[in-house]
C-alpha positions in Angstrom: 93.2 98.3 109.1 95.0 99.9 106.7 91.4 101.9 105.6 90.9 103.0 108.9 94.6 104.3 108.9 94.1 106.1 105.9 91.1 108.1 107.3 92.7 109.0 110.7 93.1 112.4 111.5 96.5 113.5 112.2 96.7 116.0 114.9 99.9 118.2 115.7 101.0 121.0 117.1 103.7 123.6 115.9 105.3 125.4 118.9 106.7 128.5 117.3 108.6 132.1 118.6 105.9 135.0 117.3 106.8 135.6 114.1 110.4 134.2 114.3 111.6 133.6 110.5 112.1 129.3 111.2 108.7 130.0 112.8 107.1 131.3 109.8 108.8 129.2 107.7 107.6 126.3 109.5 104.1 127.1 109.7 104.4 127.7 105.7 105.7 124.1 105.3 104.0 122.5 107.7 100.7 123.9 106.0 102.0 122.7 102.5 102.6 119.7 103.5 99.8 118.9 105.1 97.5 120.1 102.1 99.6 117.9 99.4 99.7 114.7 101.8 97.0 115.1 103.9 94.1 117.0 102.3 91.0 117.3 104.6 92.6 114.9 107.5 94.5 117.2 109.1 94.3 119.7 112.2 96.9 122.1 113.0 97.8 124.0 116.8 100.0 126.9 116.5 101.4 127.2 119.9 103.3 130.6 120.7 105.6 130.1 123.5 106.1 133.5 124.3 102.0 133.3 124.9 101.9 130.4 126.4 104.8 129.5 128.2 103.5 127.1 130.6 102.4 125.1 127.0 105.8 124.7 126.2 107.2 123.9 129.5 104.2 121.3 130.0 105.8 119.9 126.5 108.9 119.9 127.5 109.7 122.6 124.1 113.5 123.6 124.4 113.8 124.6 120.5 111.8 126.7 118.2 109.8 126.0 115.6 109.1 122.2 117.4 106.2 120.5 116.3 104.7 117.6 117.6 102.3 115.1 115.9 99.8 114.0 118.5 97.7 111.8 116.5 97.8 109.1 115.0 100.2 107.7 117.8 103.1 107.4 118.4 103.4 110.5 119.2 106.3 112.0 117.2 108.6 115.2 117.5 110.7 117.2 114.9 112.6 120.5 115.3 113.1 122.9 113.0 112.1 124.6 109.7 110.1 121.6 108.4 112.2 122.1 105.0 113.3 118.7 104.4 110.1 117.3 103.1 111.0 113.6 102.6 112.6 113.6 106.2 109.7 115.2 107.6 107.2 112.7 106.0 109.3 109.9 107.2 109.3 111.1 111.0 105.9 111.3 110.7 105.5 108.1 109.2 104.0 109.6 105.9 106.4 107.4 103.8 104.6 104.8 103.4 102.4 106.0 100.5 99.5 107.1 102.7 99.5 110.1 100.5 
């Protein structure tokens, strides 16, 4: 099980403000992070509210940046900057040397 963990695709999606400052800031990290933990099994959806609204209502997205890991399940929500790396990758359940 844990082999088939290890090669799961993790699937999330960043609901940002255009180019808000936490937005950018987030996308940044979340990208860095994903490229030092997760190289290759990774897919990122940058959701602009101010596009897409009805996305972010659907989602239930009060804050900016939010970003929501879809896959693997459960699914798992964090708001903010994405600048506290260690609690990021423990929210996401990234702790647990899958690195």
């Amino acid at each position: 099980m844990t082999a088939m963990r290890q090669r799961a695709i993790f699937k999330f999606q960043l609901f940002v403000a255009s180019d808000s400052q936490n937005s950018a800031q987030a996308t940044t990290n979340l990208g860095a992070l994903c490229k030092k933990y997760l190289p290759g099994r990774y897919e990122i959806e940058i959701v602009d509210v101010f596009l897409e609204p009805h996305r972010a209502l659907a989602e239930d997205i009060r804050m900016t940046p939010t970003l929501l890991k879809i896959s693997p399940r459960p699914v798992q929500r964090i708001i903010g900057n994405l600048s506290q790396t260690q609690r990021v990758l423990e929210t996401l359940g990234l702790n647990a040397g899958v690195a």
